[in-house]
PDB file of N, CA, C and O in Angstrom:
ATOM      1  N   UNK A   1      11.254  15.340 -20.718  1.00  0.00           N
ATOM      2  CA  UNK A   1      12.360  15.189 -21.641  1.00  0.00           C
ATOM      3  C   UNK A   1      11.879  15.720 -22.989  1.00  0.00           C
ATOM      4  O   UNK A   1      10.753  15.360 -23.333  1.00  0.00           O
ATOM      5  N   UNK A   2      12.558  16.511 -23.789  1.00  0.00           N
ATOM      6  CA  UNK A   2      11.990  17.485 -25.036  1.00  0.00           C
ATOM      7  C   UNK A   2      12.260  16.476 -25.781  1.00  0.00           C
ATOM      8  O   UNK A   2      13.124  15.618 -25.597  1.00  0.00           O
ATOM      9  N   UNK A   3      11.522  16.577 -26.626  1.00  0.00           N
ATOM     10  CA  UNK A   3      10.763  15.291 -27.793  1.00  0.00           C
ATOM     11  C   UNK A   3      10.715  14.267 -27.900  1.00  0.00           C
ATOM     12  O   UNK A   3      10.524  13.732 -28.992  1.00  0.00           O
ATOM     13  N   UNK A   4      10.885  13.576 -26.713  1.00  0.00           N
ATOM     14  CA  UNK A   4      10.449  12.202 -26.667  1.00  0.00           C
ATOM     15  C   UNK A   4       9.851  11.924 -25.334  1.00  0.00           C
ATOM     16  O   UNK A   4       9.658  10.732 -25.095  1.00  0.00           O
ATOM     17  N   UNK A   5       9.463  12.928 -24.266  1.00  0.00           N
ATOM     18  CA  UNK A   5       8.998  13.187 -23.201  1.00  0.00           C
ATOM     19  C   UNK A   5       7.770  12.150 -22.839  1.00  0.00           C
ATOM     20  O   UNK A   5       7.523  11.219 -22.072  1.00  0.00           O
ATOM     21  N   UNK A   6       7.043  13.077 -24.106  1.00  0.00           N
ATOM     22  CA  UNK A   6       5.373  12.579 -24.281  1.00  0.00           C
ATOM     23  C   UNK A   6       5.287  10.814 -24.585  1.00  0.00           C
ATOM     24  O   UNK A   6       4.588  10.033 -23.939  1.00  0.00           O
ATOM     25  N   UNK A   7       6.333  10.401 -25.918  1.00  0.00           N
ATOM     26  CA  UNK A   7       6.217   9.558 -25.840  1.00  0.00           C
ATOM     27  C   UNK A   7       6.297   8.287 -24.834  1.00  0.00           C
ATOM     28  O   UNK A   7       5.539   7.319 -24.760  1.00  0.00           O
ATOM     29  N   UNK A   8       7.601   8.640 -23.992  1.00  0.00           N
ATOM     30  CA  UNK A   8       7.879   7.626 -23.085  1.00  0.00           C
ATOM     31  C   UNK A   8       6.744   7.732 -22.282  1.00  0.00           C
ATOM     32  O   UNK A   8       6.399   6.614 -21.900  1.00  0.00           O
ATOM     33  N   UNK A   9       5.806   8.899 -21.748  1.00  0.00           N
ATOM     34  CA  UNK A   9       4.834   8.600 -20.634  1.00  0.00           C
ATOM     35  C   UNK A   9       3.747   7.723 -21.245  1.00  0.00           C
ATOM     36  O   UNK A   9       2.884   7.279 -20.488  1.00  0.00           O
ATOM     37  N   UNK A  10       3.714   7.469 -22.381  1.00  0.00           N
ATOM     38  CA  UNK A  10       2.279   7.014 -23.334  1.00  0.00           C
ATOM     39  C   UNK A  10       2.683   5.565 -23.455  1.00  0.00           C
ATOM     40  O   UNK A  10       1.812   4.716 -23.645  1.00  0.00           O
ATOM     41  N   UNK A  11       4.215   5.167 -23.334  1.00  0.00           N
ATOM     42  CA  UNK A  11       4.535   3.841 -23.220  1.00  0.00           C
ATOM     43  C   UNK A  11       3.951   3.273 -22.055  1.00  0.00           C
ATOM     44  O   UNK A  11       3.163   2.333 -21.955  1.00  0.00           O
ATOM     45  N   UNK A  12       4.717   4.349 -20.775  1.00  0.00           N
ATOM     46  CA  UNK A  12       4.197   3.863 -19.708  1.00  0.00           C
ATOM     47  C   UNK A  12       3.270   3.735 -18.978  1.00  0.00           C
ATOM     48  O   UNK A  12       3.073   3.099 -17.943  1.00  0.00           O
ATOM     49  N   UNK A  13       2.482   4.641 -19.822  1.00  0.00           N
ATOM     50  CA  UNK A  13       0.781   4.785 -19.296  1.00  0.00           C
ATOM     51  C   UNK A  13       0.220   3.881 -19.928  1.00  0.00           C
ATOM     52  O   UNK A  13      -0.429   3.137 -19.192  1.00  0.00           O
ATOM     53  N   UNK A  14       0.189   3.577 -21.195  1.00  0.00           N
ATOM     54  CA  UNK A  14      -0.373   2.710 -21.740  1.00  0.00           C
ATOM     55  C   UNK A  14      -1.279   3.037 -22.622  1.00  0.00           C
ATOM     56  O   UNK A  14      -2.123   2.224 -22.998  1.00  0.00           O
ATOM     57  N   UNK A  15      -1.196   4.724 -23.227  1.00  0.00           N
ATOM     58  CA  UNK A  15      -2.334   5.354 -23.551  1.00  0.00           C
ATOM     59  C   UNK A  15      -2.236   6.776 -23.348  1.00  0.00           C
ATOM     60  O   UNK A  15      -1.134   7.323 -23.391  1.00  0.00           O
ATOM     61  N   UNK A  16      -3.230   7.381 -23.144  1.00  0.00           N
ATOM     62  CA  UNK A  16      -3.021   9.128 -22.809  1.00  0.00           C
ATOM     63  C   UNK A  16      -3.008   8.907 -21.346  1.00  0.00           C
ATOM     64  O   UNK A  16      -1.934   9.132 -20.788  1.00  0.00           O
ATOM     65  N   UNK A  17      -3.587   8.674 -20.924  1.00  0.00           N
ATOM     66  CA  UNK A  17      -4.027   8.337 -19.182  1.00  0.00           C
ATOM     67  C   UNK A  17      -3.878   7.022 -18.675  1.00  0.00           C
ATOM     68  O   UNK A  17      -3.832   5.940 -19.259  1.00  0.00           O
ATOM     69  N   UNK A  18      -3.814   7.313 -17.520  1.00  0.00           N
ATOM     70  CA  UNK A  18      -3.543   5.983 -16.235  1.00  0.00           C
ATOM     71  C   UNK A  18      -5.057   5.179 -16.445  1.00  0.00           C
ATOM     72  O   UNK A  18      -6.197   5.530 -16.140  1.00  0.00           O
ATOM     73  N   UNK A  19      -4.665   4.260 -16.938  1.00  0.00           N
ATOM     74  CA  UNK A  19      -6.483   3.335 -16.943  1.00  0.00           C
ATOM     75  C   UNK A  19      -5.619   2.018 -16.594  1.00  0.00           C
ATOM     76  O   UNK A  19      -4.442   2.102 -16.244  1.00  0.00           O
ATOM     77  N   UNK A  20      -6.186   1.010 -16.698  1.00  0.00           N
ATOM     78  CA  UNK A  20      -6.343  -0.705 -16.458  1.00  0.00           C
ATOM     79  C   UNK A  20      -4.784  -0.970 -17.139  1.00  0.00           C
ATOM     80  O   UNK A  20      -3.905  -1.572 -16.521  1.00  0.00           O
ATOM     81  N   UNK A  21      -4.629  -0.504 -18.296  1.00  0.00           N
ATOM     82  CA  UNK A  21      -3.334  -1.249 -19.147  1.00  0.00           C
ATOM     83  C   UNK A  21      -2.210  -0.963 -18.272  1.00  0.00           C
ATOM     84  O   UNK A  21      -1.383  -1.827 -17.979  1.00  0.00           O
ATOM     85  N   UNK A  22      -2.149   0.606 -17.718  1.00  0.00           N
ATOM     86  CA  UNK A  22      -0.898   1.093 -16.549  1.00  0.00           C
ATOM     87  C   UNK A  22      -0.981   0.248 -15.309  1.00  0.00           C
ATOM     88  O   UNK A  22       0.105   0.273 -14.729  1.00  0.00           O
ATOM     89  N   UNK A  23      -1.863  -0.481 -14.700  1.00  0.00           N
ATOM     90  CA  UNK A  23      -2.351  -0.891 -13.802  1.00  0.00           C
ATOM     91  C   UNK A  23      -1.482  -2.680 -13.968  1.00  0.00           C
ATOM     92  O   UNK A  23      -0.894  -3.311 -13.090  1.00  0.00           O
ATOM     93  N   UNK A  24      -1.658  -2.949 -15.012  1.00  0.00           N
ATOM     94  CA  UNK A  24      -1.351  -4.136 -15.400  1.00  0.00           C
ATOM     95  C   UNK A  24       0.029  -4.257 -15.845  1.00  0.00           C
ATOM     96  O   UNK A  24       0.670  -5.297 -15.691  1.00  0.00           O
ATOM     97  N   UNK A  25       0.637  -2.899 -16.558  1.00  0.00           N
ATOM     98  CA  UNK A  25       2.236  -3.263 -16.425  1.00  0.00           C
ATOM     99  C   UNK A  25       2.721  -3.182 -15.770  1.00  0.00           C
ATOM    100  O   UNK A  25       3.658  -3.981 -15.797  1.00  0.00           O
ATOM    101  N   UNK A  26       2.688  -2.084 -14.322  1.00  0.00           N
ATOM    102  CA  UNK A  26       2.905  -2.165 -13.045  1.00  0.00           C
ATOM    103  C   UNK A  26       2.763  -3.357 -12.198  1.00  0.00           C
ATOM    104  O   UNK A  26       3.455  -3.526 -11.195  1.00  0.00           O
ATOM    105  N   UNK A  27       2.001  -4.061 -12.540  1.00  0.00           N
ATOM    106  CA  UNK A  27       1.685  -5.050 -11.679  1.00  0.00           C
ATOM    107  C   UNK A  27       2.734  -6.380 -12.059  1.00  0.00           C
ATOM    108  O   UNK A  27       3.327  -7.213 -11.373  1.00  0.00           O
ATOM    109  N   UNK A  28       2.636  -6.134 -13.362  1.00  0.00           N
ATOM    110  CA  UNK A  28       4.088  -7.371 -14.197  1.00  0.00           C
ATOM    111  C   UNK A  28       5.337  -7.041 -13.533  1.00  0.00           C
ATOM    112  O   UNK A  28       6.083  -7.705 -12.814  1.00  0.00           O
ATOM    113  N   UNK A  29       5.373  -5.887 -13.942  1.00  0.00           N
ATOM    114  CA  UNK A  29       6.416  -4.815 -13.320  1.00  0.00           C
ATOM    115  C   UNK A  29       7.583  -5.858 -11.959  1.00  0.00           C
ATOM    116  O   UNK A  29       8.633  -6.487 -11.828  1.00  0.00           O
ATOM    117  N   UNK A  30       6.164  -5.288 -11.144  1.00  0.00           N
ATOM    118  CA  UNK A  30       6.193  -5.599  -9.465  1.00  0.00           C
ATOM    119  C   UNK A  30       6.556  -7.140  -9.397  1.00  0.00           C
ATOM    120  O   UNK A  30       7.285  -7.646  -8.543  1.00  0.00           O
ATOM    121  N   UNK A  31       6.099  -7.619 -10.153  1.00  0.00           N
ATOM    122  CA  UNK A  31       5.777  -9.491 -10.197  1.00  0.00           C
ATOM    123  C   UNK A  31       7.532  -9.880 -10.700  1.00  0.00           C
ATOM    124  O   UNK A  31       8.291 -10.475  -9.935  1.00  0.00           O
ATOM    125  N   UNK A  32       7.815  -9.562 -11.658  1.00  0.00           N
ATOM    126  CA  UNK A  32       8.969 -10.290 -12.881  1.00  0.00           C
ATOM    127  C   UNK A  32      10.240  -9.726 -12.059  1.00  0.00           C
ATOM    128  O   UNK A  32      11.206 -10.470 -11.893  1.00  0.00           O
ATOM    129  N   UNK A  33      10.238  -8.265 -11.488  1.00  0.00           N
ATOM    130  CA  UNK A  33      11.297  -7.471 -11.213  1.00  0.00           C
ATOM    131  C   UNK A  33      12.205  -8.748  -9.984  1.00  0.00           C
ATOM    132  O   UNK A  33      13.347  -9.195 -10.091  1.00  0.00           O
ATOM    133  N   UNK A  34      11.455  -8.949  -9.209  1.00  0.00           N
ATOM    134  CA  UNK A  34      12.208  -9.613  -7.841  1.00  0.00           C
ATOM    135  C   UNK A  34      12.948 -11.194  -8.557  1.00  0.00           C
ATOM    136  O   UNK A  34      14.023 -11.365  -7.983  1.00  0.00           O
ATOM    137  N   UNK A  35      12.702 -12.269  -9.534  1.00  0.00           N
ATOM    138  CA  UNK A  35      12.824 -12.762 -10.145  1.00  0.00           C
ATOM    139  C   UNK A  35      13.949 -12.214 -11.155  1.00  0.00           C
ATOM    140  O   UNK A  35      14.815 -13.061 -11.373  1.00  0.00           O
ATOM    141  N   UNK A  36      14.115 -11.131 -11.746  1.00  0.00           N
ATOM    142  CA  UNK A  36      15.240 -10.571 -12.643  1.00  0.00           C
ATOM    143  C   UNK A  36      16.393  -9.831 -11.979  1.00  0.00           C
ATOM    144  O   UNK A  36      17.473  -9.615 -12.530  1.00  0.00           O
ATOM    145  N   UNK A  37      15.944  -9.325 -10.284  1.00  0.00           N
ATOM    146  CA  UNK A  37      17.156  -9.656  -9.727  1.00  0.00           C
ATOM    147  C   UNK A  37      17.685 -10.654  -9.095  1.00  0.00           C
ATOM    148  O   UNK A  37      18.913 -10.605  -9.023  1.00  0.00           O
ATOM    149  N   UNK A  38      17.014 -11.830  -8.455  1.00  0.00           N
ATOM    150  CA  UNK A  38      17.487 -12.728  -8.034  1.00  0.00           C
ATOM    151  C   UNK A  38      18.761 -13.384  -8.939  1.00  0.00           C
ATOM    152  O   UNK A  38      19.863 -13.691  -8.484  1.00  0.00           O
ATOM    153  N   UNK A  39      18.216 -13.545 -10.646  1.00  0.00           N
ATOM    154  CA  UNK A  39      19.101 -14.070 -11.116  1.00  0.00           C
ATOM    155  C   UNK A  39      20.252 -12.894 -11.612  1.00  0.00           C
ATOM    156  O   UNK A  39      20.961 -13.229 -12.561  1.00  0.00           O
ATOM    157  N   UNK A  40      20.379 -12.113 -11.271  1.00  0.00           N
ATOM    158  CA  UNK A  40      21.727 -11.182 -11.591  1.00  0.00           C
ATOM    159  C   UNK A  40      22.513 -11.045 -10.292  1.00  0.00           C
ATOM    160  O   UNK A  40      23.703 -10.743 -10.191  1.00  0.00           O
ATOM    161  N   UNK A  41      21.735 -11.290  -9.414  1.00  0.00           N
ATOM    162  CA  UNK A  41      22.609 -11.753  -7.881  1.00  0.00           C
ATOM    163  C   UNK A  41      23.169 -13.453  -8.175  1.00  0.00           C
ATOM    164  O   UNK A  41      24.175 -13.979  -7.698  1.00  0.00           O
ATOM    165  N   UNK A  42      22.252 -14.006  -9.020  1.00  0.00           N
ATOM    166  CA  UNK A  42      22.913 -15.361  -8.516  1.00  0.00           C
ATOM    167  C   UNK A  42      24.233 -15.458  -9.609  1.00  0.00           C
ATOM    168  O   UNK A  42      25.342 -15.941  -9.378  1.00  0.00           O
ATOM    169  N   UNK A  43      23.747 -14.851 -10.843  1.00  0.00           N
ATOM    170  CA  UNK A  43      25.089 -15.103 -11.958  1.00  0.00           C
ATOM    171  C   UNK A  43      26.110 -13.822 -11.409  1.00  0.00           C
ATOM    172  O   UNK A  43      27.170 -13.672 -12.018  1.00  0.00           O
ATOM    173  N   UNK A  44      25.818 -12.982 -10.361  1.00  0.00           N
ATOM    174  CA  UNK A  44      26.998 -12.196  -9.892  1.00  0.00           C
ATOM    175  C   UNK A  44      27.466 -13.044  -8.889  1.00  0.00           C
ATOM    176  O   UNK A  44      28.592 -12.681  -8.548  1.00  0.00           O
ATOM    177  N   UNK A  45      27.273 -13.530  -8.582  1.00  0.00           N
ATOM    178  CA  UNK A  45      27.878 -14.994  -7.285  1.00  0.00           C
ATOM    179  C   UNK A  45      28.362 -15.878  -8.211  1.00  0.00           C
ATOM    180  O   UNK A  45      29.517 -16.151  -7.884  1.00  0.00           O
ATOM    181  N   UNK A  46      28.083 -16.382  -9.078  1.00  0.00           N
ATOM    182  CA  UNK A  46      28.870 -17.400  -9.725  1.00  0.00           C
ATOM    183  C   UNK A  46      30.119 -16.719 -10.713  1.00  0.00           C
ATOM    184  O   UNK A  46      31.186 -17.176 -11.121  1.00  0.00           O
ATOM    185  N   UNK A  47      29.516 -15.564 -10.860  1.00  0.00           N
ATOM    186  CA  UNK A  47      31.155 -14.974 -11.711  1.00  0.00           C
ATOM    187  C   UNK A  47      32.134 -15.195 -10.369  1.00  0.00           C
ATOM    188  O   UNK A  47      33.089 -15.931 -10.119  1.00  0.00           O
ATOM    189  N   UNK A  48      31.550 -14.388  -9.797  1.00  0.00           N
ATOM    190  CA  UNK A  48      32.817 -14.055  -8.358  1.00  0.00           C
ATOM    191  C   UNK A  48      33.336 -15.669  -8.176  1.00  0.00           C
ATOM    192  O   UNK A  48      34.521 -15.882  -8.433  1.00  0.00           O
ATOM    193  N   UNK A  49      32.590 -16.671  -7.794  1.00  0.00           N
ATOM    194  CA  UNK A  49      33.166 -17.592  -7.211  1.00  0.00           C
ATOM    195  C   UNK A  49      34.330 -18.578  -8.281  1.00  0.00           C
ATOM    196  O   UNK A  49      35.241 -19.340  -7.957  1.00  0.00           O
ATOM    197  N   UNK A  50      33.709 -18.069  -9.919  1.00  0.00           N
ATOM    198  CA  UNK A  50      34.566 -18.439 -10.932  1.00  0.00           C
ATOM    199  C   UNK A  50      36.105 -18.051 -11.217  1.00  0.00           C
ATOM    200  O   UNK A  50      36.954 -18.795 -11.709  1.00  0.00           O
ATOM    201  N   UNK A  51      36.276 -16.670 -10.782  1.00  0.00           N
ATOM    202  CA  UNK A  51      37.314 -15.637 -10.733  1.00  0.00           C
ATOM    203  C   UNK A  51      38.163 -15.894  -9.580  1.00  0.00           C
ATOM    204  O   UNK A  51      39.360 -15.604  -9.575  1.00  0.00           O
ATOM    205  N   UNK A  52      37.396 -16.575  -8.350  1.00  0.00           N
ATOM    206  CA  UNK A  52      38.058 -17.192  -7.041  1.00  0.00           C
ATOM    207  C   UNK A  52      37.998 -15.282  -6.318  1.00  0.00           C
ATOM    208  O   UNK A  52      38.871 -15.109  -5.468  1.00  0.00           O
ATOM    209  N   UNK A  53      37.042 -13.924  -6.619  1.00  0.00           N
ATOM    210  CA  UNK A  53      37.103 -13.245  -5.912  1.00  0.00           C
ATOM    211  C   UNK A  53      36.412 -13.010  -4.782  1.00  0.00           C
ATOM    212  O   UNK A  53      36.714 -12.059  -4.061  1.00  0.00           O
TER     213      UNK A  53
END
């Protein structure tokens, strides 16, 4: 992506390169993600059942 390319990979790397810090947000990543959809499945079930759809 032109001019902000570099930056976003340095967010996600954690740095210039893949070391320990990329290793570790990936791993949060992996951990928090299944947990942040559970609850957007569960408050999408409770809208629906609020709406009676």
């Amino acid at each position: 992506i032109p001019w902000v390319g570099q930056d976003i990979v340095e967010f996600i790397w954690g740095g210039f390169s893949v070391n320990n810090a990329t290793l570790n947000r990936f791993f949060a990543l992996h951990f928090v993600f299944p947990f942040v959809l559970a609850a957007l499945a569960l408050m999408h079930l409770i809208a629906l059942h609020d709406s009676a759809g």
